[in-house]
C-alpha positions in Angstrom: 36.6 2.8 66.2 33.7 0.0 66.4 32.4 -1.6 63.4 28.9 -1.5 65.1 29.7 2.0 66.6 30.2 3.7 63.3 26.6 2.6 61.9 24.1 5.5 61.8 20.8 5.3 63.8 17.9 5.7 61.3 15.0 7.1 63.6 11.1 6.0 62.0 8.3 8.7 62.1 6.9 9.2 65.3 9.8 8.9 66.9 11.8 11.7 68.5 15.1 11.6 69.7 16.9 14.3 71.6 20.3 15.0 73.5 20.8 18.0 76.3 24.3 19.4 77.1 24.9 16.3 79.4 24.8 13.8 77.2 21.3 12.9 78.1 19.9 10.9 75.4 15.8 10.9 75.1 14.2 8.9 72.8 9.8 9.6 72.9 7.8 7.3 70.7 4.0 5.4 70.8 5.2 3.3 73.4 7.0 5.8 76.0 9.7 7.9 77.0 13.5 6.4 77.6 16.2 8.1 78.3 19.9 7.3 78.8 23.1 8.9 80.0 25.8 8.9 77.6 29.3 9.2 78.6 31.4 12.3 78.0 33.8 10.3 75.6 31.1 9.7 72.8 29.2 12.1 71.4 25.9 12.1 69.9 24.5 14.3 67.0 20.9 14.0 65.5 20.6 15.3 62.2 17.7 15.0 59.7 16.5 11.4 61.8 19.5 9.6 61.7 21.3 9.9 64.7 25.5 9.4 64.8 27.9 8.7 67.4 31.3 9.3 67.4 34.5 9.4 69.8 36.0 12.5 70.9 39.8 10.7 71.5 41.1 6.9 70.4 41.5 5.9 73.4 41.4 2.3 74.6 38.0 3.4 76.9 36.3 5.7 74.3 36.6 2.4 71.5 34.9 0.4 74.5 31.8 2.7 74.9 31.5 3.4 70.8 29.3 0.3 69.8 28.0 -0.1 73.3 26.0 3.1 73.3 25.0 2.8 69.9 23.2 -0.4 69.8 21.3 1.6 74.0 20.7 3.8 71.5 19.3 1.6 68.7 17.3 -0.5 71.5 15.6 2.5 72.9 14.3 3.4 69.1 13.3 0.1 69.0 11.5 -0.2 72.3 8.6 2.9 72.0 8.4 1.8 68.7 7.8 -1.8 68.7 8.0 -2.7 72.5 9.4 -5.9 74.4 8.6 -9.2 75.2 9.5 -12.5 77.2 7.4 -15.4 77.6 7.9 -17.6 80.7 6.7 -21.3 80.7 5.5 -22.7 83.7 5.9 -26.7 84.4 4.7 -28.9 87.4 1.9 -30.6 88.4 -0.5 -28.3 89.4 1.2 -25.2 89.0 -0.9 -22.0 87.5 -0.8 -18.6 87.1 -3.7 -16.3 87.4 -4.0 -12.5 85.7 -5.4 -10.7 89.0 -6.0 -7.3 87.5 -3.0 -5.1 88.4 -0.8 -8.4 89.1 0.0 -11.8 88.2 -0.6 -15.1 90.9 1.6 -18.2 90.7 0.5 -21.5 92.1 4.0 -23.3 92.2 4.9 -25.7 94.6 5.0 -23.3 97.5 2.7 -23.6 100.8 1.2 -20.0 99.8 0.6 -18.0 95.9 3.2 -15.9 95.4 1.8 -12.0 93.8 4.2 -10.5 91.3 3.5 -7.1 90.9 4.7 -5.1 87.6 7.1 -2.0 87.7 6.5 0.9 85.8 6.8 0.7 82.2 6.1 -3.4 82.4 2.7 -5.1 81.8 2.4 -8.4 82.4 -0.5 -11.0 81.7 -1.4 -14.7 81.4 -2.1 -15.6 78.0 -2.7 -19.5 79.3 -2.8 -20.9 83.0 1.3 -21.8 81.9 2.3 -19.0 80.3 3.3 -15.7 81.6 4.0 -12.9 79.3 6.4 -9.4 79.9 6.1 -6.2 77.9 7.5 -3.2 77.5 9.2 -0.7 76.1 12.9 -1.1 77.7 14.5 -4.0 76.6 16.6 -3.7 79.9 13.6 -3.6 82.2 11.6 -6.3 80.6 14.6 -8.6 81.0 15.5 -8.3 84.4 11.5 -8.7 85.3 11.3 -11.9 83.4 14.9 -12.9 85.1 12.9 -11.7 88.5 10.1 -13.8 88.1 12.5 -16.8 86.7 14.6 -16.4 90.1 11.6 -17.3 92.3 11.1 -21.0 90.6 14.2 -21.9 88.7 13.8 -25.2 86.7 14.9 -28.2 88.6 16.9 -31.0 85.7 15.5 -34.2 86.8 11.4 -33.9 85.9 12.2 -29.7 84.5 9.4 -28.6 86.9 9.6 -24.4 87.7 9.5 -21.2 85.5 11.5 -21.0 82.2 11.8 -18.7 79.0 9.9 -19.8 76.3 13.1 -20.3 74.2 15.3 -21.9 77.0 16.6 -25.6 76.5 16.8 -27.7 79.6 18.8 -30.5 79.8 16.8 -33.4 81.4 19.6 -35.9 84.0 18.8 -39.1 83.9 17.0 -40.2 87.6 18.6 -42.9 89.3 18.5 -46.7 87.7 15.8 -49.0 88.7 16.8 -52.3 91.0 19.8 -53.9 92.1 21.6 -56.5 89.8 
């Protein structure tokens, strides 16, 4: 059995959590719905807010799943509680990006603005004209956006102009030496 697998889910107030006969988690909260399938292998009881998962055999595939649906699970609690977020940092001369009501506008480097429009569940804003910021409730969904929106501008290592997490270390190369001996 997992270490982290055998930890009980403690569910806050305002939160609901609820599994069918399939093994179809839903967890409803301030911030949302979320719901995720469970494999057959684990199962998932909810009793008096705290929610416990256990394997139905020992086998090598069961022990696999055990901590990984348990910490879906304890991110979903998490996430319409208390939400997501990633900041991106924007570097270069001259690059912005704009809050355009439903979508965001980046000035960066290319011939033409490039409009990133959210998905469902996301918000995104512009706290600065360098700054881009993505909410929301899935901690899945809000990292593949910000991955999304990372993809389009990665950081270059010589001058570290393009998009980056706020949290991301990049390692400067040193640019060619100056003159000929």
């Amino acid at each position: 059995m997992s270490r982290i697998g055998k930890q009980p889910i403690t569910v806050p107030a305002g939160v609901t959590v609820s599994v069918d006969t399939n093994n179809l988690v839903v967890v409803e909260g301030k911030l949302g719905k979320l719901e995720q399938k469970i494999s057959k292998l684990i199962k998932v009881e909810v009793n008096n807010n705290i929610v416990t998962l256990t394997t139905v055999n020992a086998s090598k595939e069961a022990n696999s799943m055990h901590g990984l649906y348990r910490t879906l699970i304890q991110n979903m609690v998490t996430g319409v509680t208390e939400g997501y977020s990633k900041t991106l940092i924007i570097n270069g001369v001259g690059y912005k990006a704009f809050d355009k009501g439903d979508h965001i506008q980046l000035n960066i480097g290319f011939s033409h603005p490039v409009e990133v429009r959210p998905v469902e569940g996301i918000k995104l804003s512009c706290p600065s004209v360098t700054e881009v910021k993505v909410e929301g409730a899935s901690k899945e969904l809000v990292g593949q956006v910000a991955a999304n929106i990372r993809a389009i501008k990665p950081v270059e290592p010589y001058h570290a102009y393009g998009i980056r997490y706020s949290d991301e270390v990049v390692i400067r190369k040193e640019g060619k030496t100056a003159g000929k001996k």
